[in-house]
C-alpha positions as CSV (number, residue, x, y, z in Angstrom):
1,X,9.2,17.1,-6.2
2,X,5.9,14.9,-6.8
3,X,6.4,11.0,-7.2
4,X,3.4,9.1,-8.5
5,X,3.6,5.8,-8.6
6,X,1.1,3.3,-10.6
7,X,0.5,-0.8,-9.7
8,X,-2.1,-3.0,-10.9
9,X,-1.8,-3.5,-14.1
10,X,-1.8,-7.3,-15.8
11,X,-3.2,-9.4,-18.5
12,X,-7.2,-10.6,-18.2
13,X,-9.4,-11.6,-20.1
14,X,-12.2,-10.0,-21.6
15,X,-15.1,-9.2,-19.1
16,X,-12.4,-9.5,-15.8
17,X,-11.6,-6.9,-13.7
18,X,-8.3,-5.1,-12.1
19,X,-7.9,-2.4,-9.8
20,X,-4.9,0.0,-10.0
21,X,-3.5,2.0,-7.5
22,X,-1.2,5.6,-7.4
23,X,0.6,6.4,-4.7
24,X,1.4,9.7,-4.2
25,X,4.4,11.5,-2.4
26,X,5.8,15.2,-2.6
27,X,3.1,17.1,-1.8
28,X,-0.1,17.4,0.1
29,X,-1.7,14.6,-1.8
30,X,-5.1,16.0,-0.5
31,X,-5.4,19.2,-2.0
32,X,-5.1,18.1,-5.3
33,X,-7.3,17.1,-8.2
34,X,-6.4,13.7,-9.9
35,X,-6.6,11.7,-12.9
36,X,-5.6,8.7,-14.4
37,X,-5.3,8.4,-18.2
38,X,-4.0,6.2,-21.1
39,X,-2.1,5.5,-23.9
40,X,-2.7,2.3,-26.2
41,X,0.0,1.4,-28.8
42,X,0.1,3.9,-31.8
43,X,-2.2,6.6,-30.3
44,X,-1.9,9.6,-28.3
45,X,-3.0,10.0,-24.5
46,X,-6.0,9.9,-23.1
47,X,-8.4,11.3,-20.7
48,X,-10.0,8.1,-18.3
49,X,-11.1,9.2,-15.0
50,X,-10.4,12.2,-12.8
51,X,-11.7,12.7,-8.6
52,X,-11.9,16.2,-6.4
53,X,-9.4,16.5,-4.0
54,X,-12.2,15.8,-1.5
55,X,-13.6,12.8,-3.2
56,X,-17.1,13.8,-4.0
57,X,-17.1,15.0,-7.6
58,X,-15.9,12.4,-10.1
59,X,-16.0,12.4,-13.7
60,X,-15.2,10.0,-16.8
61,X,-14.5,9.4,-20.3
62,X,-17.9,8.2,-22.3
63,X,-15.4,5.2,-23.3
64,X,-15.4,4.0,-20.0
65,X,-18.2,5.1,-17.7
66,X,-20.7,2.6,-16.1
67,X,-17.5,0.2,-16.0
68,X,-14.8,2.1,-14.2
69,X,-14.7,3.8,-10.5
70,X,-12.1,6.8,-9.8
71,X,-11.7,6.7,-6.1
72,X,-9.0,7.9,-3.9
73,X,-8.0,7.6,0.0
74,X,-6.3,10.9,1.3
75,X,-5.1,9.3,4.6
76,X,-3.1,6.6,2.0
77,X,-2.3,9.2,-0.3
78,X,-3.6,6.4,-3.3
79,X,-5.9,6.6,-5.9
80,X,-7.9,3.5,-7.5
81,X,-9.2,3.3,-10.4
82,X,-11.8,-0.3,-10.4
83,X,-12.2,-1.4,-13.5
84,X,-14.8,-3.9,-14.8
85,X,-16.0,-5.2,-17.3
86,X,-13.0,-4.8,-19.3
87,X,-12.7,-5.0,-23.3
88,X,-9.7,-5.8,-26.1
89,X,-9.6,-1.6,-26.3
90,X,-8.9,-1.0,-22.8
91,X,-5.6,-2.0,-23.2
92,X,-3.0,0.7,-23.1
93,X,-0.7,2.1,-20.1
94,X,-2.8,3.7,-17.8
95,X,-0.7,6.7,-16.1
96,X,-2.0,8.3,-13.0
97,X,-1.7,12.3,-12.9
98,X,-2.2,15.8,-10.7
99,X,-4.6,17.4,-12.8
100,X,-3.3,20.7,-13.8
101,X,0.4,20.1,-13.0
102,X,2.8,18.2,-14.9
103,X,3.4,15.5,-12.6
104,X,2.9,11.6,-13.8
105,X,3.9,8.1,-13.2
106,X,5.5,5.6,-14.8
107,X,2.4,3.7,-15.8
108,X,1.2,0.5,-15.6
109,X,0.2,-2.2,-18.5
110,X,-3.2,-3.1,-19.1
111,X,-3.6,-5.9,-21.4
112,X,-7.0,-7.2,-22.1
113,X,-7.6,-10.8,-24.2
114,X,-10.3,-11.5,-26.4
C-alpha cells in the first residue's frame, strides 16, 4: 500500500509563490517516476509536472513551464513542486502521483487572488 501525502497549498496573491510538498510511504519512493497534477473547479485533471526517479529528467505542462520547478529528495522520500509567479488559473487542487500506478493523494488547495 502507497500513501502520498500533499502540503502546501494556501491562498496568494497573484504573482506570489508556494512550494508544495508529497511525502511518500509504501514503497521504494526512489525507484519511481512522479507527478503532480491538478484539478480546478468544473474541469477534469490535469497533467503539471512530472521528475525521473533519479532526478535528472523533468518535464512540464506548456501552462506552467518557466514558472514551476518539479524536484524531489529520495533520502526524504518528498517531492516539491516551486511555484512562482502564480496566476487566477492556477488555482485548482494539485494532487501528487506515481506515474504509471494508481496511487494519489488527497490534494492540496491552491487558490490564487487577482
Amino acid at each position: 500500500q502507497v500513501q502520498l501525502v500533499e502540503s502546501g497549498g494556501g491562498l496568494v496573491q497573484t504573482g506570489g509563490s508556494l512550494r508544495l510538498s508529497c511525502a511518500a510511504s509504501g514503497r521504494t519512493f526512489s525507484r519511481y517516476t512522479m507527478g503532480w497534477f491538478r484539478q480546478a473547479p468544473g474541469k477534469g485533471r490535469e497533467f503539471v509536472a512530472r521528475i525521473s526517479w533519479s532526478g535528472t529528467t523533468t518535464s512540464y505542462a506548456d501552462s506552467v513551464k518557466g514558472r514551476f520547478t518539479i524536484s524531489r529528495d529520495n533520502a526524504k522520500n518528498t517531492v516539491y513542486l516551486q511555484m512562482n509567479s502564480l496566476k487566477p488559473e492556477d488555482t485548482a487542487v494539485y494532487y501528487c502521483t506515481m506515474v504509471g500506478y494508481n496511487y494519489w493523494g488527497q490534494g492540496t488547495q491552491v487558490t490564487v487572488s487577482s
